[in-house]
Residue, then its C-alpha position, 0 to 999 in steps of 0.5 A: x566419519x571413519x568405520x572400524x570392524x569389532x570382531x571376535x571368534x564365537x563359538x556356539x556349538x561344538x561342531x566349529x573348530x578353533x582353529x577354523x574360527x580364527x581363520x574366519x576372524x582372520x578373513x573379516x580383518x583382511x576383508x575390512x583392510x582391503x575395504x577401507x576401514x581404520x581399525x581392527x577391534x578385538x577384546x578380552x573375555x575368558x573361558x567362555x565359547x561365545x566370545x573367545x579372546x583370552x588376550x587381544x595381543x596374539x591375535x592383533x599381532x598375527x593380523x600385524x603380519x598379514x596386513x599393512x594399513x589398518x590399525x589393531x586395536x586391543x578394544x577393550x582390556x580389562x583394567x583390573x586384569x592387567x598389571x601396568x608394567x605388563x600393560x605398558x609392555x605388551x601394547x609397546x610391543x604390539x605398537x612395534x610388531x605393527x610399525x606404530x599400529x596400535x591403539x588400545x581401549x580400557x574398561x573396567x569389566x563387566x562380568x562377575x563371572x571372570x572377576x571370581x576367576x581372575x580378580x579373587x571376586x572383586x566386585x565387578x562395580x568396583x573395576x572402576x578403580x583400577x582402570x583410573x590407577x592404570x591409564x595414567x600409569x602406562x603412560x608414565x611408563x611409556x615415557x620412561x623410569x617411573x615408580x608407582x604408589x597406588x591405592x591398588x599396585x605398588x612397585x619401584x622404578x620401572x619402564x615400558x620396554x619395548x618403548x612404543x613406536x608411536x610417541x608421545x603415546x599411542x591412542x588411548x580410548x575409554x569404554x564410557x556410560x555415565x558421564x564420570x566416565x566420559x569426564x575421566x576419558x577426556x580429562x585424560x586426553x583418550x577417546x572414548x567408545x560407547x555402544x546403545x546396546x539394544x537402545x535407539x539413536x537417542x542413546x547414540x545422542x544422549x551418550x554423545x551428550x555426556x561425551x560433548x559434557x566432558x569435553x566442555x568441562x575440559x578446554x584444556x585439552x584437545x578434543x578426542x574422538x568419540x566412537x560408536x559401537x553397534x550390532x550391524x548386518x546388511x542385507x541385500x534390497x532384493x529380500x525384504x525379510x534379509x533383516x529377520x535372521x541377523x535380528x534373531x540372531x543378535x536376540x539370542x546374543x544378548x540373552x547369552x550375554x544375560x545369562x553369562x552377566x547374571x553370573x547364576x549358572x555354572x558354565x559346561x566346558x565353556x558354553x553356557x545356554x542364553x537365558x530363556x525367551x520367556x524371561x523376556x516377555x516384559x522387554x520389548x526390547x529384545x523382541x527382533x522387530x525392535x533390534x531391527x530397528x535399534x542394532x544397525x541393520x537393513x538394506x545398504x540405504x537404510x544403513x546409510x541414512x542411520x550413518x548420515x544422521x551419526x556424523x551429522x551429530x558428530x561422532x568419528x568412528x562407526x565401529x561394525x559389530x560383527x559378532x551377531x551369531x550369524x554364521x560365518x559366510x552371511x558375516x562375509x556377504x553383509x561385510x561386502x555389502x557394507x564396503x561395496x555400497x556403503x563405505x563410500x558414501x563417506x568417502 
């Protein structure tokens, strides 16, 4: 099993500058090359502070300058976002920035608040449709001349230019639930990546279920890889209560995430205060004794057992989900740990 870093600039307050934010993000991507890990993972979400990343591609690109081994992934772009002449040419052109680097992750979207700002309020729900028009028609046009009559784009005879390093196509992934989009993933031939979000490792085996589903329902094509995404924090052995603050922290993340998905509340300037504790008290879920023990965090022992029992199951990727709400120099001390003791009990 192979370990990826997923990694955005967040923002919480107004105090941390942009500017020092992408530094930071920078010092995580280099710190993941030099520890060994695969791929660097950087998504796409708009005008809101506590993930920043209007476009994974300058961000990718820069990190292409500055390293030399590990893979930039764009996980995931928003499939209704993104024409298939734009798509197809942007990602060949980070593949040529990068020497044959790149992989790219689709999704359908999820929040309603970008699609009333970037998709004339399309539902969200109806995103679907998009990703499955856009996958087969950016390869297409990585291969050369093609014109497109679709339900959702048309348009004449066009390419990818530049033409991806990487032939006949760059990895291709899926962000996938439910089992018709595990099955669309795998009838295309592109791996898939799934998060639990605040559910157990029986999500992890239910999703890798629905994903092994798939793979059966298509012989026909050579099994892709699967990826699991996960909220992850190592702390040191010696602090018995390290596991609080990252558990905290990671509560506070996904009611952020509620408030923004609940799509109720206009934003100031980009911030928007995470939904209330209190809205919460039926949900043992997001309680922090819980995502301590369903987001991936613990002592490096503890990390390494979980881990051992995901590769036994059989998943390819661990992708390190660094955007907890941590500040930065606690993100740099569990990275470390992570490389230091448990990246090479997989090696």
């Amino acid at each position: 099993m192979r370990f990826s870093l997923f990694v955005h600039m967040e923002r919480w307050d107004e105090e941390v500058s942009h500017r020092q934010l992408f530094e930071n993000l920078s010092e995580l991507a280099l710190m993941a090359e030099a520890g060994g890990f695969s791929t660097v993972w950087i998504g796409e979400h708009h005008a809101m502070e506590y993930t920043i990343s209007p476009s994974p591609m300058p961000l990718l690109a820069h990190l292409a300058a500055k390293t030399s081994t590990i893979r930039l992934g764009a996980g995931t772009i928003i499939a209704p976002f993104w024409h298939p002449v734009r798509a197809a040419g942007e990602c060949a052109l980070l593949d040529v920035i990068s020497n044959g680097r790149m992989e790219v992750g689709l999704a359908r979207g999820a929040y309603q608040f970008e699609f009333d700002r970037l998709a004339e309020g399309l539902s969200a729900r109806d995103g679907g449709k998009h990703l499955r028009e856009l996958v087969p028609a950016v390869r297409a046009l990585w291969q050369g001349d093609y014109a497109h009559d679709g339900e959702i784009w048309k348009f004449p005879t066009s390419t990818s230019v530049p033409k991806p390093v990487q032939q006949p196509t760059p990895p291709m992934w899926i962000a996938a639930r439910d089992p018709d989009s595990h099955d669309f993933a795998v009838a295309q031939g592109c791996n898939v990546m799934v998060t639990p979000l605040m559910k157990g490792d029986e999500e992890v085996a239910a999703l890798k279920g629905k994903f092994d589903t798939a793979v059966a329902n298509h012989p026909e094509v050579t099994r892709p890889d699967l990826m699991v995404l996960r909220h992850t924090h190592v702390h040191s052995p010696d602090e018995p209560e390290g596991w609080r603050p990252a558990a905290e922290a990671i509560n506070r993340f996904y009611r952020t995430f509620d408030a923004w998905f609940g799509n109720r509340t206009t934003p100031e300037n980009g911030f928007l205060e995470p939904s209330p504790e209190s809205k919460f008290a039926d949900r043992p879920e997001f309680a922090p004794e819980a995502l301590h023990k369903t987001a991936m965090i613990g002592t490096p022992a503890e990390v390494v057992e979980r881990l051992r029992a995901y590769e036994e199951m059989g998943i390819d990727e661990y992708s390190f989900w660094i955007d907890t709400g941590l500040p930065h120099e606690e993100k740099v001390k569990s990275l470390e740990l992570f490389i230091k003791e448990v990246v090479p009990a997989f090696q």
